[in-house]
C-alpha positions, 0 to 999 in steps of 0.5 A: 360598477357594483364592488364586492363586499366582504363583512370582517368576522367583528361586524359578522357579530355585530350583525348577528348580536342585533338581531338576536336582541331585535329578535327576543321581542319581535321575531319577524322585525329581526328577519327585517333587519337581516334583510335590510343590512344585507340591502344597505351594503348591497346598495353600497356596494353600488354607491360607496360614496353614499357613506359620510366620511368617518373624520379622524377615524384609525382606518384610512377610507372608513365610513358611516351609513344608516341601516335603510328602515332601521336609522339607529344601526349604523355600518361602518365600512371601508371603500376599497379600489375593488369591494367595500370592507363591512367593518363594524355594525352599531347602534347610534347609541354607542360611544362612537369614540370608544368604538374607533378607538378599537378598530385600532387594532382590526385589520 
């Protein structure tokens, strides 16, 4: 059964952040990239559990998958009884720790 997504106004950036960077050197792979987070949390929308969960992590349920086609963009979502909850986009390249450790305080 297909759960709603929502994406928290942070991954909303993130989303947008990335492909506007993506887009200074090659318009058209920006467009991809949009397309491919949207196909991503759509397929995880149907299988939530494709996601690894992220160990140690402040949000109960928090997990990581890879952006399909664009493996260096990782989303980190949260897998509800009735929707996925898009939470963060990253680039593998970040400090994951950091990162979580500011997810403290999102809701």
């Amino acid at each position: 059964m297909k759960k709603r997504w929502v994406i928290r106004p942070p991954a909303d950036f993130d989303i947008n952040y990335y492909a506007n960077l993506i887009a200074e050197a090659n318009r058209p792979a920006a467009h991809r990239f949009l397309e491919a987070v949207i196909n991503t949390i759509d397929d995880l929308s149907i299988y939530p559990g494709f996601g690894t969960r992220v160990e140690d992590a402040p949000l109960n349920d928090l997990r990581r998958w890879r952006v399909k086609g664009f493996d260096n963009y990782i989303i980190l979502y949260r897998d509800m009884p009735d929707r996925i909850i898009v939470i963060a986009l990253v680039h593998a390249s970040r400090d994951m720790d950091a990162i979580l450790r500011k997810l403290t305080d999102a809701p």
